[in-house]
N, C-alpha and C positions, 0 to 999 in steps of 0.2 A: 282529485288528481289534477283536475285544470285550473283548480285554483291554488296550488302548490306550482305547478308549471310556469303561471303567468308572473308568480311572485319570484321565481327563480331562485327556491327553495329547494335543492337540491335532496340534503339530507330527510326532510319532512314528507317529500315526495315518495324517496324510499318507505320511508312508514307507512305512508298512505298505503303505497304497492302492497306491502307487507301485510296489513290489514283486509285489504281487499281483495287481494288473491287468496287469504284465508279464508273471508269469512264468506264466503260461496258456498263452503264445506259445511260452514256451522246452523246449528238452528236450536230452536227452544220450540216446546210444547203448548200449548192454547187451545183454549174453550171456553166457551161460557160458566162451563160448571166451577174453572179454574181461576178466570176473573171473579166469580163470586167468592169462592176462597180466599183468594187472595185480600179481598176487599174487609172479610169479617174475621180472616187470621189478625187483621193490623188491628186490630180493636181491644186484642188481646192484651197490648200493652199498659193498654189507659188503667188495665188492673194489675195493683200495685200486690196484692196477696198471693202467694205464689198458688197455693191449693184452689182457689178460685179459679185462676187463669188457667190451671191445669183443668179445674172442672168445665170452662169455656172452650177449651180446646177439643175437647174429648164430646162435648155436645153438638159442637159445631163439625165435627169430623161423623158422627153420628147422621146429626143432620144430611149432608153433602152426598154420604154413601160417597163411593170411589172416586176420588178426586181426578182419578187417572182416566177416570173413563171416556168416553170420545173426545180424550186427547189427540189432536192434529200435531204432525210437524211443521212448522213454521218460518220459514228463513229470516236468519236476522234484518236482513235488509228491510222485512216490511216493517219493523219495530225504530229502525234508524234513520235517520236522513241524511242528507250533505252536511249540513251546516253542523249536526250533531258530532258524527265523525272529526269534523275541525276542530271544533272547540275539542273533544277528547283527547287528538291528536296534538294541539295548541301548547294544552292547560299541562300531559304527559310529557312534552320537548322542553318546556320550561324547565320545569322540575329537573329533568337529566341536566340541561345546560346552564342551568341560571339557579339551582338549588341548590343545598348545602349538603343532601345524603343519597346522591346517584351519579356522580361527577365521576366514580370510578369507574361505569359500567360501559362496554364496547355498544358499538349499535346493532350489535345481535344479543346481546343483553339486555339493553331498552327496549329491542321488540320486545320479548317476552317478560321482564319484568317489571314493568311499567307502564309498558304502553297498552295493552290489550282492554277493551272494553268491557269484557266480559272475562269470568273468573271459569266457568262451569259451563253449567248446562242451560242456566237459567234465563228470564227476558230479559232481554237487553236496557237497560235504563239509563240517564244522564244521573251521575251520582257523584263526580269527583268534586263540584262546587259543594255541594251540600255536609260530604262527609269530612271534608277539607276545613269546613266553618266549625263543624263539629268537632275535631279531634287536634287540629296541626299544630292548636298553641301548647300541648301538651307536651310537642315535642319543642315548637319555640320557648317554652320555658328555659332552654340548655342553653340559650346564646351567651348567657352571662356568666359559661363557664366556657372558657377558650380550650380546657383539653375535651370538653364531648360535644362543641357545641357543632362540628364537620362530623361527626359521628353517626353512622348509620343503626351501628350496633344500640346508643345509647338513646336517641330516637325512636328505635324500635322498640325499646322497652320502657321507654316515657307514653309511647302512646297506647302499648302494652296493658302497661295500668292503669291509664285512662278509659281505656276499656273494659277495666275490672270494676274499676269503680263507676261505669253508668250504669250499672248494675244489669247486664245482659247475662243470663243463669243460663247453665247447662243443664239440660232435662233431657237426656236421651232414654233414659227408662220409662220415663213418664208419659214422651210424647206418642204417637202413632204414626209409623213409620211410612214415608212414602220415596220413589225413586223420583221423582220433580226437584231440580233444585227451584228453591224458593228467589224472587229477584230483591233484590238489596233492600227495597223500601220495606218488604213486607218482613225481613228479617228485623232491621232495624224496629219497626214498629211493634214486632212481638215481643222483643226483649228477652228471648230465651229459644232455645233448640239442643240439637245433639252437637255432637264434636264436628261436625262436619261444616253443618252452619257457622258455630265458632271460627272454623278457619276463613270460612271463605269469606265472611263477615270481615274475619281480620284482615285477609289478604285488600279485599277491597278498602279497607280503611288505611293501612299502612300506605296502598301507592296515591290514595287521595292524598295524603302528605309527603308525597315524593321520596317515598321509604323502599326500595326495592324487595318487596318479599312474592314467595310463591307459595303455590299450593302443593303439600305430598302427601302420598299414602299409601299404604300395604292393602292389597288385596284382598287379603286374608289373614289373621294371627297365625302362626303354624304350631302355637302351644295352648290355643282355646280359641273360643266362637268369636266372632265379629271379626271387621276390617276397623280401621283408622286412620284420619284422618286428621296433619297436622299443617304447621308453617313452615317456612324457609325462608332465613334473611340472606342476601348476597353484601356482605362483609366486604369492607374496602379492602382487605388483605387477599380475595379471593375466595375464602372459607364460608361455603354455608351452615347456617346456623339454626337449627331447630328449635323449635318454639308449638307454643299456642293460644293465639292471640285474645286475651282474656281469663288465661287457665295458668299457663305454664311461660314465663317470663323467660326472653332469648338468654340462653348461659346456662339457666336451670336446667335439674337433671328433669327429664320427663319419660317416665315407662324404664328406667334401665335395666330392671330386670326380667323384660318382654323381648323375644324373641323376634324377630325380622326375617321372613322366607324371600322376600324382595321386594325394592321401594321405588315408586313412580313418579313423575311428576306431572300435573297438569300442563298443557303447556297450549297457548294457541293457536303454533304453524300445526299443520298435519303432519304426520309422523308415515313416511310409506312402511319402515319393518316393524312398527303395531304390529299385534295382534290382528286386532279389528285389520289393520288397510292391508296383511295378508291374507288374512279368512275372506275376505270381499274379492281380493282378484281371484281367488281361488274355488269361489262358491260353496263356502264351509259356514257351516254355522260357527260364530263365537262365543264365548264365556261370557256370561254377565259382567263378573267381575273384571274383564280385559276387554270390554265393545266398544270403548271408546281409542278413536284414532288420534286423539290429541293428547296423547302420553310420552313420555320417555322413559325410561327407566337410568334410573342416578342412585342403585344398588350401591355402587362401588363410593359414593359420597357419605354412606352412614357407614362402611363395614367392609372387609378384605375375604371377599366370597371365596367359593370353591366351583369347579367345572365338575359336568357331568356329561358323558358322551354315551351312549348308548343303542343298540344293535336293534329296530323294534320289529314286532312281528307283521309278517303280510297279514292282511284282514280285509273283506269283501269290504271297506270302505274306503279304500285308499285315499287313506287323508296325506294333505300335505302338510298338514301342521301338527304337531302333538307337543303335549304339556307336561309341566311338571304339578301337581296340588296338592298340597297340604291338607289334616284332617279339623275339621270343626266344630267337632261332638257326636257331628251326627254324618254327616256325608265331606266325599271329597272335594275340595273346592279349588280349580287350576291358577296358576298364579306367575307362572311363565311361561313361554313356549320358544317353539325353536321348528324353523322349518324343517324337513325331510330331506334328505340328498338322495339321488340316484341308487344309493346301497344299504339304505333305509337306516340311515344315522341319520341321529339330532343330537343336537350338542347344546345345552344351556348352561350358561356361563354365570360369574356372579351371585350366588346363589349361598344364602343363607347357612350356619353353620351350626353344628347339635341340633339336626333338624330332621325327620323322616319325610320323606318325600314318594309319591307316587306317580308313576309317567301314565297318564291317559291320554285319550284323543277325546273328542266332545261330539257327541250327537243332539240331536232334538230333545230327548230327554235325559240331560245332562253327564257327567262325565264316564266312560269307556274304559276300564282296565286295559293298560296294553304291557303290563310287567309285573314284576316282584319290587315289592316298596323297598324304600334305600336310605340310608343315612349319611349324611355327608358330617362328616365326625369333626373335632373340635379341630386339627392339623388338616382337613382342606380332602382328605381320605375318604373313598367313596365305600360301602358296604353295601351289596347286595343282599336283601333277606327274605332266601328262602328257605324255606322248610326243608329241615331231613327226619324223616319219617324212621331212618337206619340207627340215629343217636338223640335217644330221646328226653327229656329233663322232667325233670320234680321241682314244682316252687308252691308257694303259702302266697293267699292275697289277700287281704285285712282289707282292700277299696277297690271301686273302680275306677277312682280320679284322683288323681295328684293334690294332694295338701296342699290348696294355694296360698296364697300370701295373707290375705285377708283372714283366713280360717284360723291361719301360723296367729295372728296377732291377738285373735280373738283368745286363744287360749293364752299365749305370752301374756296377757293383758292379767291373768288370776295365779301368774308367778307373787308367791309373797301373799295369797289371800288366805285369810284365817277363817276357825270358826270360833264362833263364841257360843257360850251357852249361862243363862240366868234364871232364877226364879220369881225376878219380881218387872219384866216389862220392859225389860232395856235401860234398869238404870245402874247406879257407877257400879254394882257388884255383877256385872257380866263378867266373865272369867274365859281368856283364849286357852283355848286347849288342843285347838291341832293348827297347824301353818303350812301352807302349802310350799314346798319346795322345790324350784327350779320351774321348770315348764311343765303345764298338765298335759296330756294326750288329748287332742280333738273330738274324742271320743269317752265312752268312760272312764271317770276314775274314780279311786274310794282311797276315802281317809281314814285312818282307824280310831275310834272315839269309844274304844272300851272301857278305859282307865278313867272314861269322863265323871264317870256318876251320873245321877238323876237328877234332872231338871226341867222344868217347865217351856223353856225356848232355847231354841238354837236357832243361830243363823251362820250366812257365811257374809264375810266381808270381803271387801273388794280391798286393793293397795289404793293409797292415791294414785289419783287421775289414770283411774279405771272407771269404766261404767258400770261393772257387773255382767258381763253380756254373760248367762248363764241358759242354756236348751232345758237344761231335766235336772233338776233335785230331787234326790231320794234318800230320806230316814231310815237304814234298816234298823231295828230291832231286835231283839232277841230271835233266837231260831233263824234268822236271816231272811225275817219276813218285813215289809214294806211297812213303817207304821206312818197312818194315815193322820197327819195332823188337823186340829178342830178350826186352824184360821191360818191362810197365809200374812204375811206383815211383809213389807219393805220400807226403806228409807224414805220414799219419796211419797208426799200426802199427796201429789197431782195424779200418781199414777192408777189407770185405768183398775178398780180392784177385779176385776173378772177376767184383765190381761196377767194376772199376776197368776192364774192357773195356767198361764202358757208352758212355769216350769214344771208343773208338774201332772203335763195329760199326758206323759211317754211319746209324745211326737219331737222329733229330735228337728224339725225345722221351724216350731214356735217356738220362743225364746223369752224370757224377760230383758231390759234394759235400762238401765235409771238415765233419768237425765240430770241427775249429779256425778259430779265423777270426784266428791270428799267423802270417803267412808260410804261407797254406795252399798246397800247390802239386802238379800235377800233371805226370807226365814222362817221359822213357823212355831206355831201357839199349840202344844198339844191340850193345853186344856188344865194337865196336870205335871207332876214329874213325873219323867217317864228318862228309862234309858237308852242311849242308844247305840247298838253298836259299832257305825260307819256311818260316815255320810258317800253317797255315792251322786257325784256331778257329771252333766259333760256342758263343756264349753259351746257358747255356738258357733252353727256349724252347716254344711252344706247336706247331710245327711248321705253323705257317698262310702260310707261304709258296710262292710257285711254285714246284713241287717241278720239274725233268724226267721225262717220263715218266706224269704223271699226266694224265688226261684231265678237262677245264674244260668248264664249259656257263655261258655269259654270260645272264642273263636280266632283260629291265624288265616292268614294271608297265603293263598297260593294263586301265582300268577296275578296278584292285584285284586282277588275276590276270596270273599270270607270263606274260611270251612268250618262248619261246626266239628267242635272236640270231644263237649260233654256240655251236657244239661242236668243239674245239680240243684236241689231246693237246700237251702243253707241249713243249720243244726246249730251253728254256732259265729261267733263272729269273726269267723276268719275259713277261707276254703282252700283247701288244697287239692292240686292236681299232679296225678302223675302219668307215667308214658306220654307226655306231651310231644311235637315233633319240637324239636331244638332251632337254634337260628331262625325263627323267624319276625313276623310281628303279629302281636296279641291285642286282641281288645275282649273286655268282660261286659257283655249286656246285663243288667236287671230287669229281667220278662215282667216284673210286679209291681215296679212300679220306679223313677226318676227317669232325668234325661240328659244329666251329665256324664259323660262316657267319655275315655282318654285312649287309644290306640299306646300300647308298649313294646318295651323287650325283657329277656332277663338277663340280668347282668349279677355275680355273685349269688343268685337265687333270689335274688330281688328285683321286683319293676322298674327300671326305667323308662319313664314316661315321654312321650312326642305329641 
C-alpha cells in the first residue's frame, strides 16, 4: 500500500486495499504430511499412461494415509510477500487496462475477476507469469482476425481448447477424494483430477491471460448424488457465460438436462449474509456444503427461481438460521438458507424449479427436519407434502430410481439390433430372423424365435455404431427352460473370453461390451442344432429394478422424517401397494442389497421422481 501511495497510483491502491482487507479472512491448510503430497502428486504427470498414473495416485494416497491430517490453518500472509502481491496486482491492472479481453469490466469487476491471487482454498503461489507463457498465445493466435481478436468470449475458448489439448484428463471417479484444494503447480503437474480441479485449473489460467472468468457451483444436484463445479466467463455484453475449462467449451450446452436447486459463486471479498458469516455471528454450526464465507449466490444468472416463505416450528434449539436441502440418494443435503425473523419466518428466494425441497435446521450431526418436504412446481407454485392418512392411494413400482439418461441410451443403443442364427460358424449363410424394434426396456426383454428352426449358433447384433452394451443373455428353449450353450463367441478376438460370461451369470450389473462398434455382436455355440424358443436380453443397466427376492420397505415423509408403510420381500418384478397415505413424498429402500435410492410422488398412479 506504500508503495502504491508513493507512486500516486490511486486506482492500484484501491486493489491493494481490496486485497488486503480481504485477505486477513482467508487462509489455506499446511503440514508436513501435505508438502510431501504435494511434492510426489506432481510426479504424477511425468507418466504419460493414464492407468499407471492412476495406479501412482492410489499408492501414493495409500502411502500418506490422510493427507488431511494435522492439517494447520495458515494465513495467507505467511505464503505472500510485498513485492509478490505487486507483481500480481501489476501484471492483473495491466491486463484490465492495457489488454485486449477485460477493458469492459468496472473496478468491482476487476477486483473479483481478475485481480485475486487465489481461486479457492488452496496455497497461495505466484502463477500468472508461468501460466501466461503457457496458454496466452492460444488466445494471441485471434489477432489476425479483427472481429474476435477484442473478444473475451472467443479468447476464452481458444484458450479453452488449449487446454483440452495439453492433455489435462478428468478422473473424478478414479481419484480419491479429499476436501484440500490442491495449489496451481501441483494441479498443473498432475495433469488430471475431478471437475473441480478442472475449473479452478481453468479459472487460474484464463485470468493469467487477462480473460475474465470465475468459479460456480451447486451445492448439491437436487435430482442425484454429487455437487459441481464449473466456469464463468464475464462477456463484454454483460452476460455470463458457462463453461468448463478443458471439458465443456464457453457457448456449449453443458449438463442441460440437470437440474439446478441453487448456484454460487466463488468470490474473494467476504460475503457477511453467507451462510458461514451468519452461522459464525450467531454461534451455529454450518453446512459443509455452505462454510465458506467467500460465496455469492448468482441463482438468478442461470435460472428464473421461485420464493418459498415459511411458518417454522419452535424447537429447544433456537436456531436463527434454517435451510432449505435437497435429497442425494441417501441423506438430505442444505443448499440455501434464509435467516429467522421474530415470527419464526424464513423466506428463501431464487430457488430452483421441479424440485422437492426440505426445510431443516443443522446440528453437529448433520441436518434437523423442521417441516413437510415441498415442491416448488414448474410455474414458480409452492406445494406442500403432507400426508393424509383419511384419502389413501394404490400405485405399481417396477424401480426404485429414475431411468437416467445413460441407462435410456444404453438400451436406445440395441433399437434395430437383430439376431441371427447359422450352422456353419458365422459365415455368409447366417440368416436374421428377429429385429428388434423401437426401443428395448432397460430391463428384460424377449424376442420370439419360434418360427426360427434349428441351428447351431445364434447371436445378436448390435446396429452400427453400437457397442453391444448387453447385462444378461438368455436362450430359452423348449418348455421355457434356459438352454445352456457349449461356447460363448463375440466379435471381438481382443476381448477378455472369461469377461464374456459377464452376460451370462444373471447379475444384471456385469455386462459385456465390444470395443467395435461395426457389427459388434454377442452369441453362442450350442454345440449342435438346437431350437430355440426366445431370446430373452436386458440391456445394461443400473440394476434398480424390482429384483425377486429382494426385500422393500416403502416409506413417506411426515413432518420431514420417514414413516415406514410396509415391508414387503418382492415375488415378482414389479410391487404394489395399497392404502397408502396420499399427497405425500415416497421413497423405496432395497433392505438386500443397492444404494441408489430416489425420493418421489405420485402423479396419475405413477412416480414422479425428485
Amino acid at each position: 500500500m506504500a508503495h502504491y501511495a508513493k507512486a500516486g497510483d490511486p486506482l492500484r491502491l484501491r486493489a491493494a486495499r481490496f486485497l488486503i482487507g480481504n485477505m486477513r479472512l482467508h487462509h489455506y491448510y499446511d503440514s508436513p504430511l501435505l508438502t510431501r503430497y504435494y511434492a510426489r502428486a506432481s510426479e504424477i504427470g511425468r507418466e504419460r499412461d493414464r492407468r499407471k498414473r492412476l495406479a501412482i495416485f492410489r499408492e501414493l494416497y495409500a502411502e500418506l494415509g490422510d493427507i488431511g491430517a494435522g492439517k494447520q490453518p495458515t494465513a495467507d500472509s505467511a505464503a505472500l510477500t510485498a513485492d509478490a502481491l505487486i507483481a500480481n496486482i501489476d501484471s492483473a491492472y495491466a491486463d484490465w487496462q492495457h489488454g485486449r479481453y477485460a477493458r469492459h469490466l468496472s473496478f468491482d469487476e476487476f477486483c473479483e475477476w481478475l485481480l485475486p491471487y487465489r481461486v479457492a482454498d488452496e496455497r497461495p503461489e505466484a502463477w500468472r507469469g508461468r501460466l501466461s507463457s503457457l496458454y496466452r498465445h492460444y488466445a494471441s493466435a485471434l489477432d489476425s482476425c479483427d472481429e474476435r481478436a477484442h473478444s473475451a468470449y472467443w479468447a476464452a475458448r481458444a484458450v479453452a481448447e488449449g487446454l483440452d489439448r495439453s492433455g489435462y484428463r478428468m478422473d473424478d471417479k478414479a481419484l480419491p477424494h479429499t476436501d484440500i484444494d490442491l495449489p496451481v503447480s501441483t494441479m498443473v503437474a498432475m495433469g488430471m483430477g475431478e471437475c473441480s480441479n478442472y475449473a479452478r485449473l481453468a479459472t487460474f489460467v484464463m485470468r493469467a491471460c487477462g480473460i475474465p472468468v470465475a468459479l460456480d457451483f451447486t451445492p448439491q444436484w437436487p435430482n442425484k448424488a454429487h455437487r459441481h463445479t464449473w466456469n464463468a466467463l464475464l462477456a463484454e455484453n454483460g452476460r455470463t457465460i458457462p463453461f468448463l475449462g478443458g471439458d465443456v467449451l464457453p457457448g456449449q450446452t453443458q449438463r442441460s438436462a440437470d437440474k439446478l436447486g441453487k448456484v454460487y459463486r466463488r468470490t474473494f471479498a467476504f460475503h457477511p449474509e453467507s451462510a458461514a458469516a451468519l452461522c459464525a455471528a450467531a454461534g451455529e454450526p454450518v453446512p459443509p456444503t455452505l462454510a465458506s464465507p467467500f460465496v455469492a449466490d448468482v441463482s438468478d444468472e442461470y435460472f428464473h427461481g421461485g420464493t418459498v416463505s415459511l411458518t417454522l416450528p419452535e424447537t429447544v434449539l433456537r436456531r436463527r438460521v434454517a435451510y432449505l436441502a435437497v435429497f442425494d440418494n441417501a441423506e438430505w443435503v442444505p443448499v440455501c438458507h434464509s435467516t429467522i425473523d421474530s415470527l419464526r419466518r424464513a423466506t428463501f428466494r431464487s430457488l430452483g424449479r421441479e424440485i422437492a425441497y426440505l426445510p431443516v435446521y443443522w446440528g453437529r450431526a448433520g441436518s434437523i427436519p423442521c417441516g413437510n418436504p415441498l415442491v416448488v412446481a414448474a410455474d414458480g407454485s409452492v406445494k406442500v407434502l403432507k400426508p393424509d392418512s383419511l384419502h389413501t392411494t394404490t400405485f405399481t413400482l417396477e424401480r426404485k430410481y429414475p431411468v437416467a439418461g445413460r441407462i435410456y441410451d444404453f438400451a436406445s443403443s440395441l433399437s434395430g439390433a437383430y439376431v441371427e442364427a447359422c450352422d456353419t460358424a458365422w459365415n455368409k449363410d447366417a440368416v436374421r430372423v428377429a429385429t428388434i424394434e423401437g426401443v428395448p426396456s432397460a430391463w428384460w426383454n424377449s424376442i420370439d424365435l419360434s418360427r426360427a428352426g434349428k441351428h447351431r449358433f445364434w447371436r445378436l447384433v448390435a446396429p452400427q455404431n453400437s457397442h453391444c452394451d448387453v447385462a444378461e443373455l438368455a436362450f430359452v428353449g423348449k418348455g421355457g427352460r434356459t438352454a445352456a450353450p457349449a461356447d460363448t463367441l463375440c466379435d471381438d478376438l481382443r476381448y477378455d473370453r472369461k469377461k464374456l460370461h459377464d452376460a451370462f451369470d444373471g447379475s444384471p450389473l456385469s455386462y459385456f461390451r465390444s470395443t467395435h462398434y461395426r457389427k459388434a455382436w454377442i452369441g453362442a455355440d450350442f454345440g449342435q442344432p438346437v431350437e430355440i424358443e426366445a431370446l430373452r436380453f436386458m440391456p445394461r443397466n443400473d440394476d434398480n429394478h424390482i429384483t425377486p427376492g429382494h426385500t422393500y420397505q416403502l416409506c413417506y415423509y411426515a413432518d420431514g422424517r420417514e414413516r415406514i408403510f410396509s415391508t414387503v420381500k418382492a415375488q415378482a418384478d414389479r410391487l404394489t401397494f395399497s392404502g397408502v397415505p396420499s399427497g405425500a413424498l415416497y421413497i423405496l429402500h432395497d433392505l438386500t442389497a443397492g444404494t441408489e435410492e430416489r425420493v418421489f410422488t405420485i402423479e396419475d398412479g405413477k412416480p414422479r421422481w425428485y
